[in-house]
C-alpha positions as CSV (number, residue, x, y, z in Angstrom):
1,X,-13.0,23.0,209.5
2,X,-9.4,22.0,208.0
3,X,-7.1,24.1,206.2
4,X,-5.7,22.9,202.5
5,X,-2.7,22.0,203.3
6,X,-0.5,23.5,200.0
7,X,3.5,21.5,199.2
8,X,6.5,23.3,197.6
9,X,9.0,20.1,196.7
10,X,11.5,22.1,196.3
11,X,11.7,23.3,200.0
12,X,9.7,21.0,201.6
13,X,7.4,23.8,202.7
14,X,3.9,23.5,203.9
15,X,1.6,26.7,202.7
16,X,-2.0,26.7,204.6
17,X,-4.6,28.3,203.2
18,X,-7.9,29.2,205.5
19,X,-10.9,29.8,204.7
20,X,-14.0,31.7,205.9
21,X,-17.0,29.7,204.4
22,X,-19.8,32.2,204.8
23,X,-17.5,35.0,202.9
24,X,-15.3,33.2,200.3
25,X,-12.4,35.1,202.8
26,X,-8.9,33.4,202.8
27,X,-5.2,34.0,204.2
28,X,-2.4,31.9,203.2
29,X,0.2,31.0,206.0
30,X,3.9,30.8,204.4
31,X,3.5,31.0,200.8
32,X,6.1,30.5,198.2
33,X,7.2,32.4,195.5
34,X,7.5,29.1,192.7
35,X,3.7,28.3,194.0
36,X,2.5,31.6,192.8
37,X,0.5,30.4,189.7
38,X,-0.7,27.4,191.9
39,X,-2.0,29.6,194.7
40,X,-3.7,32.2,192.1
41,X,-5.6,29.3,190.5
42,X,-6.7,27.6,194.2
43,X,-8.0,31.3,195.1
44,X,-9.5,31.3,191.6
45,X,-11.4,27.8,191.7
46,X,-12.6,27.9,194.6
47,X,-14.0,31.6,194.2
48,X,-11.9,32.8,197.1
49,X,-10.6,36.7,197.9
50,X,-7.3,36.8,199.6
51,X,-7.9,39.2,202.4
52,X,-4.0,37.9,204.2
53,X,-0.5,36.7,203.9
54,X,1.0,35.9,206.5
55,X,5.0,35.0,207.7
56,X,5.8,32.7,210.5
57,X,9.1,34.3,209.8
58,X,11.5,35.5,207.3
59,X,12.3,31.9,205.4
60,X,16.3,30.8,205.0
61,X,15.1,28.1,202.5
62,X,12.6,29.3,199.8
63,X,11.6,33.1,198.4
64,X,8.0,34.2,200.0
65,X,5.5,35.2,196.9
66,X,3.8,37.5,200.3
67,X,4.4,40.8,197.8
68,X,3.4,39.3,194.3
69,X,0.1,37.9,195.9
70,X,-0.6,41.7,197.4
71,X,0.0,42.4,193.7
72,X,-1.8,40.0,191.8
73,X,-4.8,39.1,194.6
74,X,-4.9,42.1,196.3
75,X,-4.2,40.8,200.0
76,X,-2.9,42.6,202.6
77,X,0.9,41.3,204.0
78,X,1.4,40.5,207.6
79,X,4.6,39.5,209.5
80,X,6.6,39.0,212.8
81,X,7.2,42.2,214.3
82,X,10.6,41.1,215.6
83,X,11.5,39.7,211.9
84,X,12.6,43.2,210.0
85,X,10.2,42.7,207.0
86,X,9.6,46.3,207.3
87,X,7.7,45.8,204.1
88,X,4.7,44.0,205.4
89,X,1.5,45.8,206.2
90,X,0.9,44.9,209.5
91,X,3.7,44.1,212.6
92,X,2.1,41.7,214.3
93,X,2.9,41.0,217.9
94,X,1.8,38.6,220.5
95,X,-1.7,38.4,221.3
96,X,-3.1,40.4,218.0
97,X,-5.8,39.1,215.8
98,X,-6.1,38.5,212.2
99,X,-9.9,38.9,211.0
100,X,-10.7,37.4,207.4
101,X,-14.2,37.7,206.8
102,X,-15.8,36.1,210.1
103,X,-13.1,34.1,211.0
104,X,-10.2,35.2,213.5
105,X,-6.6,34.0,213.4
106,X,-4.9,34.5,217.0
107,X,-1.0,35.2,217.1
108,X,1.5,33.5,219.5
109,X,5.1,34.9,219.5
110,X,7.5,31.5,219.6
111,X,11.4,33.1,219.4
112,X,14.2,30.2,219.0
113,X,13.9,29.4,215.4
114,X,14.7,33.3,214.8
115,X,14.0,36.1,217.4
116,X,10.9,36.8,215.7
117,X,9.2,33.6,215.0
118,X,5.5,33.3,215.3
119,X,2.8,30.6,215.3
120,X,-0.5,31.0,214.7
121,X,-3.7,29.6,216.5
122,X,-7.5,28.9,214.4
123,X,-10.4,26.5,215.7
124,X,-7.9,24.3,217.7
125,X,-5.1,24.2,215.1
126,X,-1.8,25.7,215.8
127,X,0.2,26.3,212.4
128,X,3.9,26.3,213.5
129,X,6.4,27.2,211.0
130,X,10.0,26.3,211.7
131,X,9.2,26.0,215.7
132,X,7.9,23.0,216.2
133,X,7.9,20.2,213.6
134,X,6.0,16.3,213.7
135,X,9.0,14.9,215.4
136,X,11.8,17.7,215.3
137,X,11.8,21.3,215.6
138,X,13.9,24.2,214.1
139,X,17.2,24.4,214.2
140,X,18.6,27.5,216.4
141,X,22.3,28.1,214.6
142,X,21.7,31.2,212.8
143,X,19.6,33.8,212.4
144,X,19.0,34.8,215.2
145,X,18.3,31.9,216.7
146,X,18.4,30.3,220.6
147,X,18.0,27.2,221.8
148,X,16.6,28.6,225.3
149,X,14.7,30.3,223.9
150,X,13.0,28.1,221.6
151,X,12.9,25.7,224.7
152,X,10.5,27.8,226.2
153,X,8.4,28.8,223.4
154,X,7.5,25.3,223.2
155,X,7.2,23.6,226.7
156,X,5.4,27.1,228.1
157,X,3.5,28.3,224.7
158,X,3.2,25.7,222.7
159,X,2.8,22.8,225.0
160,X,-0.1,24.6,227.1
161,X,-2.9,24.2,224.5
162,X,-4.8,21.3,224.9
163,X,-3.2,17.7,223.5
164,X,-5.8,17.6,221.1
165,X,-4.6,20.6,219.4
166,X,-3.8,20.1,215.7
167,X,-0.3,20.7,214.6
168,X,0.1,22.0,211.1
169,X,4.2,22.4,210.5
170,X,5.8,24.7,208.4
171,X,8.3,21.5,206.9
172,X,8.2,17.8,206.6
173,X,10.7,15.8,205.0
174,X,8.9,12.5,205.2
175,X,5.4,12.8,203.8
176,X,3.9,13.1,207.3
177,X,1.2,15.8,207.5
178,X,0.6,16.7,210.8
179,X,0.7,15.9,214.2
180,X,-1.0,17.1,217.8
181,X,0.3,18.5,220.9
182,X,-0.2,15.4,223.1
183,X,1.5,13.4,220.3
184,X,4.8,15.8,220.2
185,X,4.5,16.3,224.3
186,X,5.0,12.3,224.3
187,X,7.2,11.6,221.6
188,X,9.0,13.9,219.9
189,X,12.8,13.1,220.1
190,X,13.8,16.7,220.0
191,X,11.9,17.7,223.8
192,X,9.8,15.4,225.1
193,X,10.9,14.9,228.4
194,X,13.9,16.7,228.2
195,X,15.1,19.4,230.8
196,X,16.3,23.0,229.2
197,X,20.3,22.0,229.9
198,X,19.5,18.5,227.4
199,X,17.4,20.5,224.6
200,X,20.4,23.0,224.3
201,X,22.9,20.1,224.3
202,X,20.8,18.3,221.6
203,X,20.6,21.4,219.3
204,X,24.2,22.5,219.7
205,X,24.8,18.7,218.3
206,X,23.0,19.2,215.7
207,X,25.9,20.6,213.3
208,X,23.3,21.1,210.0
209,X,24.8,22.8,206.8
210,X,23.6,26.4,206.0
211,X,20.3,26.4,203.8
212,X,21.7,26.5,200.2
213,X,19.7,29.4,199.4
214,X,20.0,31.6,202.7
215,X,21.9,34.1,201.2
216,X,19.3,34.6,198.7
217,X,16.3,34.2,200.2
218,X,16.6,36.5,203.6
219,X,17.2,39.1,202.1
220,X,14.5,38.8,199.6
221,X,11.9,38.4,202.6
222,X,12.8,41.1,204.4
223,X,11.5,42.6,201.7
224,X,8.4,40.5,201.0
225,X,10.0,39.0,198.5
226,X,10.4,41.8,196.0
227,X,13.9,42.6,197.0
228,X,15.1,44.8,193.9
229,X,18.2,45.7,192.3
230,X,19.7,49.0,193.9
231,X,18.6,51.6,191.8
232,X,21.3,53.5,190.3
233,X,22.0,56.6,191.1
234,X,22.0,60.1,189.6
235,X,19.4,60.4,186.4
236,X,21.1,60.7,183.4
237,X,20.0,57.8,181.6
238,X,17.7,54.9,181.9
239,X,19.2,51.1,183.0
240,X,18.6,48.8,179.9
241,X,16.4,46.1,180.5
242,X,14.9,43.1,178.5
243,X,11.9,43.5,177.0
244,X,11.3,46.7,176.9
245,X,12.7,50.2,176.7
246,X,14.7,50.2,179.6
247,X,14.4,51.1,184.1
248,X,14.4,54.9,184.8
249,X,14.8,56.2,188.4
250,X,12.4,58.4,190.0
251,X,14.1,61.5,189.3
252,X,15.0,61.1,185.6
253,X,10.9,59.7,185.2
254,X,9.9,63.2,187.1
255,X,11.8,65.4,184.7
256,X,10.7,63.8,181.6
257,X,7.3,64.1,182.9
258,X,7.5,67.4,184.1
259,X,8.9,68.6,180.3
260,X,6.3,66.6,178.9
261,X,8.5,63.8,177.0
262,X,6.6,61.2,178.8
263,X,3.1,60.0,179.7
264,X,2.5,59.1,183.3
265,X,0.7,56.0,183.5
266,X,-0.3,53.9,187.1
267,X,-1.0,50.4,186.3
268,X,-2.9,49.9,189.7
269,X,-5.8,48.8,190.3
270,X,-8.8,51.8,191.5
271,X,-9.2,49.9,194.5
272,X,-4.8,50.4,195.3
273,X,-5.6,54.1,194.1
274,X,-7.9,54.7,196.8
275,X,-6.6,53.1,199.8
276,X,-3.0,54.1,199.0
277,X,-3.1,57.4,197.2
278,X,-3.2,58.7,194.0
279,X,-0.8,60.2,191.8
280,X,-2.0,63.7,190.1
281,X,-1.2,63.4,186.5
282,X,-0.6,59.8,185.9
283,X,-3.2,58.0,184.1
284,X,-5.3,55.1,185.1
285,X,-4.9,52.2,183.3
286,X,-4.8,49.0,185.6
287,X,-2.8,45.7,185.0
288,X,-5.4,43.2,185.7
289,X,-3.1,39.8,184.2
290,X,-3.1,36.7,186.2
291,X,-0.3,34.3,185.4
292,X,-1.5,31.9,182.9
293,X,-4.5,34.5,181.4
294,X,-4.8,36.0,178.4
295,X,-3.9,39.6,177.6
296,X,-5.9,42.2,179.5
297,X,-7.6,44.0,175.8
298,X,-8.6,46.5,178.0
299,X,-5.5,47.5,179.1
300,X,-3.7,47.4,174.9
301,X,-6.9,50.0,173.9
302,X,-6.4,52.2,177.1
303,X,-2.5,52.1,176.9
304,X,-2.6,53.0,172.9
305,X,-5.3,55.7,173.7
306,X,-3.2,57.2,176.5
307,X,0.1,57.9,174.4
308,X,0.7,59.8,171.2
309,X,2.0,58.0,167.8
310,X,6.4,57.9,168.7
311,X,5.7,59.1,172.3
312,X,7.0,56.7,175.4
313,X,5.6,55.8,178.3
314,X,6.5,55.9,182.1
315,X,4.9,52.8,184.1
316,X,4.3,52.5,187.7
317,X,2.9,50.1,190.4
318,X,3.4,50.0,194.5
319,X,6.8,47.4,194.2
320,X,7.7,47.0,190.3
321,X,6.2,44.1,189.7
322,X,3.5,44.8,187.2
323,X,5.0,47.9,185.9
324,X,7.8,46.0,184.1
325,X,4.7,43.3,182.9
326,X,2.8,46.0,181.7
327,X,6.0,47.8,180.2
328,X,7.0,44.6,178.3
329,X,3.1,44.5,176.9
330,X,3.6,48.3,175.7
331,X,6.7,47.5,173.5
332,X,5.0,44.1,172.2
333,X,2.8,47.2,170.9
334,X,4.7,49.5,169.6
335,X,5.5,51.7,172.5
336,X,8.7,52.8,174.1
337,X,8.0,51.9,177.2
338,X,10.1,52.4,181.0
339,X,9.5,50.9,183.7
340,X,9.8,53.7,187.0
341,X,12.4,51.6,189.6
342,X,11.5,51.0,193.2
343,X,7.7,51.7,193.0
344,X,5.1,54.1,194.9
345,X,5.4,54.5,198.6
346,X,1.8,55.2,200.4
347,X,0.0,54.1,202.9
348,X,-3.6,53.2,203.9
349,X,-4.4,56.5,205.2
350,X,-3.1,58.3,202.6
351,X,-1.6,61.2,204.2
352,X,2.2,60.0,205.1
353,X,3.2,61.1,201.4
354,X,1.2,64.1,201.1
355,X,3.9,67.1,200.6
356,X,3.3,70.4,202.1
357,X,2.0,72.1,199.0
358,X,-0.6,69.5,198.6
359,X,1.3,67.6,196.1
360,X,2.0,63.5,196.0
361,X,5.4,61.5,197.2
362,X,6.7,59.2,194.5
363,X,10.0,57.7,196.2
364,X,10.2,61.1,197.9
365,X,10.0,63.3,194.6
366,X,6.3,66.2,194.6
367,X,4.2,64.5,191.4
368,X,2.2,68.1,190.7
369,X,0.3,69.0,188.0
370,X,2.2,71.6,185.9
């Protein structure tokens, strides 16, 4: 059983999507956020349910899509403990387990690339991100990065699976697909052979320009890839925005709701709702829109229902993302429409929000019936 092996041009990034046969269960290794639209319509072709995304680590060279697929597909983020996406689901650590459907996707900690780097390991194929490429590895000048320990990561971790291991890198930059671990243990330039004093000479030679988009792109994947805009501060009036009415912080949203200038609505789906929390007061009406689809009519009946002839409209989802889609929808019907900055804050449980009077956290503000 292979993975599809997914290209961004752009980056040279390889995303890897597995798949559990018997349950139409997937994960995606690495994805990218300008391969959004082609992932969706892979997942949707193939009748798949993405139950993971997963990080090797946070990416110098391209935006993750990690937090727009939880959006749009539902899956549940996972990352490298040591990488700081405190935004991801899960902090994964050596030795855990992945489970998608009956399949199980076992995690190796590999530090050099970045401290928190982390490979991968499914039905004798290694997926390897920036650690170990066909013929190179990562480089180990920023971010974190060391060249001892990246030696070790691959001579002790790497290196002690069996040759016939299948290596499935996170880059190429000549059309090569992948590789083995008796094929890299022989002949890749980088290590083979090499004692730890001559892999740290050869990396410190290396001298590599930055990644043109690093100042970009980490900080977007420390944050799944749905960094945001501070949110201004104070709650006097709303940010103007394009499309539609304008970007109101929680605490201006909460007083207009409160005096009963606005209609609360949540634009996620029942199944979000449930496992995260819900919000007393706000309305139901999900934003079910793939890239590419047509307009959810659903969604245009249930919105018009929901809020009076000249009223407006508060909008909000878990990161933003499909309350400003939804919000740019409402004014293409008439409403004035604001999208709530920042998005909800829950958790699977659903109690870390739960205030002491019973009432729901939005961004740290009690939503309560009046």
């Amino acid at each position: 059983m292979q993975p599809i092996q997914l290209f961004d041009p752009a980056s040279s990034t390889y995303t890897y999507m597995l798949v559990d046969e018997a349950t139409r269960s997937a994960v995606l290794i690495d994805p990218v956020d300008q391969q959004l639209a082609r992932d969706l319509a892979v997942l949707k072709a193939r009748g798949l349910q993405l139950a993971w995304t997963i990080e090797t680590h946070a990416h110098a060279d391209h935006i993750t899509s990690a937090g727009l697929l939880a959006e749009h597909a539902g899956a549940r983020t996972a990352a490298p403990a040591g990488c700081g996406i405190a935004t991801a689901a899960v902090q994964l650590a050596h030795g855990d387990t992945l489970a998608f459907g009956h399949e199980t996707l076992q995690v190796l900690h590999t530090p050099g690339h970045t401290a928190g780097s982390m490979c991968y390991l499914w039905r004798g194929q290694v997926f390897t991100g920036d650690t170990l490429l066909i013929g190179g590895c990562g480089r180990t000048d920023f971010q974190s990065g060391s060249a001892e320990a990246l030696y070790h990561s691959i001579t002790q971790v790497l290196f002690a699976l069996p040759d016939d291991t299948v290596v499935w890198p996170g880059h190429d930059y000549q059309g090569r697909q992948r590789s083995t671990i008796g094929e890299e243990k022989r002949s890749n330039p980088r290590i083979a052979g090499k004692s730890l004093a001559e892999f740290v000479a050869t990396m410190q030679a290396l001298d590599l320009p930055h990644p043109k988009r690093i100042d970009e792109a980490v900080p977007a994947n420390l944050q799944s890839g749905l960094g945001q805009t501070p949110a201004p501060t104070g709650d006097a009036q709303p940010r103007p925005a394009q499309g539609y009415a304008g970007d109101v912080t929680a605490e201006l949203a909460h007083r207009w709701w409160q005096a009963g200038e606005a209609v609360l609505v949540d634009v996620r789906t029942d199944a979000e709702r449930e496992w995260v929390g819900f919000v007393p007061g706000a309305l139901a009406v999900a934003w079910k829109q793939w890239p590419g689809m047509a307009m959810n009519e659903d969604f245009d009946s249930a919105l018009r229902a929901a809020v009076p002839e000249g009223g407006k409209v508060l909008l909000l989802c878990r990161s933003g993302v499909r309350s400003v889609a939804a919000a740019r929808r409402a004014t293409e019907l008439g409403i004035e429409a604001y999208n709530i900055l920042e998005g909800f804050e829950g958790d699977p449980d659903g109690e870390a929000h739960r205030n002491r009077k019973g009432g729901w956290r939005y961004r740290g503000l009690p939503w309560r019936q009046n």
